[in-house]
N, C-alpha and C positions, 0 to 999 in steps of 0.2 A: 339703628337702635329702635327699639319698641318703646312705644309711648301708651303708659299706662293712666286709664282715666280710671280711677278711684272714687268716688261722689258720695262724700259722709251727708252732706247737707249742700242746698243752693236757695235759702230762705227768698222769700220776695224781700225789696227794700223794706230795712226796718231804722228808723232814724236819719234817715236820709242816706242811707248804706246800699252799699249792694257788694255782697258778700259769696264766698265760694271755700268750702273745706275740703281737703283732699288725703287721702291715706296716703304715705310715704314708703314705698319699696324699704321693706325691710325692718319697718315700727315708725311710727309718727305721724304728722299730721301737719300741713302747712293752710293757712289761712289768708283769704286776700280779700281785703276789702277798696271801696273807693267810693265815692260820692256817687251816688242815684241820677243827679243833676247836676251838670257845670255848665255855666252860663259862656258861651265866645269868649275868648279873650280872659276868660275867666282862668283863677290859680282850682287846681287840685292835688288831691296828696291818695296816692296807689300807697298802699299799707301793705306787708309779707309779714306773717309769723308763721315762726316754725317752732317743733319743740328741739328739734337736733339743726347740728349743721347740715349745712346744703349747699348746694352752687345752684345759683340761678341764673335765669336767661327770660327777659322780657319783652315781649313783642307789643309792638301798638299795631291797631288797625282800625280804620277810619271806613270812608267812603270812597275812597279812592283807588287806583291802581297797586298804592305802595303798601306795604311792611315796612315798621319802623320797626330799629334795633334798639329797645327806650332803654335796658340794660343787660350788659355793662356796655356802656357808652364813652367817649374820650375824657367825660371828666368823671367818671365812676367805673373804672376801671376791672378793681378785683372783685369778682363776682360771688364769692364765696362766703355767706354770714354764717358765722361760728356760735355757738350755742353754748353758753358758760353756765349757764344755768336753765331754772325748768326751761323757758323762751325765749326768742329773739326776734323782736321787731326790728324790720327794714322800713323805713317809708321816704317813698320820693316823690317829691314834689315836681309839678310840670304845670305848662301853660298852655293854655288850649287855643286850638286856631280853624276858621273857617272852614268848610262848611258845616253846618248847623245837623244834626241825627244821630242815630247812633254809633257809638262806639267802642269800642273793648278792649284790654287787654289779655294775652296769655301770656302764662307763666308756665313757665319749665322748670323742674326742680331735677336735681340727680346727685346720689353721694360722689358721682365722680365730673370732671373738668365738662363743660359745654363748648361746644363749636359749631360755626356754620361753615358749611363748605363749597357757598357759590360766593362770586365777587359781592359786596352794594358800592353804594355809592355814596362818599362821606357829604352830611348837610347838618354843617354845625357841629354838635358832639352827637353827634347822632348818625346812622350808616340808615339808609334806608334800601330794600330788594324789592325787585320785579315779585308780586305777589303768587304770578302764574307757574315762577319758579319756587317759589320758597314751599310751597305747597303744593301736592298732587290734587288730583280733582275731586277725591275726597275731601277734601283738608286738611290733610296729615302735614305737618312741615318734616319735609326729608331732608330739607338743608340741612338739617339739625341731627347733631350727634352727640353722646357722651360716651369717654374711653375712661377706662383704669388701667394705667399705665402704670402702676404699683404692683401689680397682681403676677407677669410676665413679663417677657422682652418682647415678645409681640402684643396687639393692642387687641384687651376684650372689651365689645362693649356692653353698655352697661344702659341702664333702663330708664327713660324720661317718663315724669310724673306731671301732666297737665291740668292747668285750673285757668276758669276764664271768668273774668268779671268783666260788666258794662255799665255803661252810664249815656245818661240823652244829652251830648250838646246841645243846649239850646240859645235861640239868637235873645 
């Protein structure tokens, strides 16, 4: 699938934010915010708005070898926020864990189902992947797909929409 970056805005921290808006394949506009600063061991809370529905797919990535699968994960399973009116806010809460620098999440939006298509490895509610696979050396994540299986008997795919916010662990 093709992964379109969009870039309405990527303000510097405002309010202790760090923020990312992105245009949505087909009208709209999804938002993700998250704290500028989480201290180790410290709680934070990743924020999605959207103005429509969407399926999403979120990745953490640290300092390390790994990708983390942050969602949907075993205990947040259906990845789909529906949009009843103008907005829908997602936000999930997580706890953060050693080493101390930066780090990010990506978000993948699509009006149709997300999948990844190499094994990880389950750690907790959480799947984490070898990074050198999830991603080309670009940094494209190939693992990643979105199908509409509505449309035909065979599967067309359909278009990832990425946004990425960071934040400084600090010890």
């Amino acid at each position: 699938a093709k992964i379109k970056k969009a870039l309405i805005q990527s303000p510097p921290a405002l309010h202790g934010q760090s923020s990312n808006t992105v245009l949505l394949p087909g009208g709209g506009k999804m938002t993700v915010e998250v704290e500028s600063v989480i201290k180790v061991g410290g709680m934070g809370n990743l924020k999605i708005t959207s103005d429509r529905s969407i399926f999403l797919y979120v990745l953490h990535r640290g300092a390390g070898t790994e990708v983390t699968q942050f969602f949907p994960n075993a205990a947040l399973q259906n990845n789909r926020i529906e949009s009843s009116g103008p907005e829908v806010t997602k936000t999930i809460s997580f706890q953060t864990s050693p080493p101390a620098g930066p780090e990010f999440f990506e978000i993948y939006a699509s009006s149709a189902p997300i999948s990844v298509n190499i094994p990880g490895t389950r750690a907790g509610n959480f799947t984490t992947f070898d990074r050198s696979k999830f991603f080309d050396t670009r940094g494209i994540a190939t693992a990643l797909s979105a199908t509409d299986t509505t449309k035909k008997k065979s599967d067309i795919p359909d278009s990832l929409t990425k946004a990425r916010v960071g934040y400084l662990l600090k010890d």
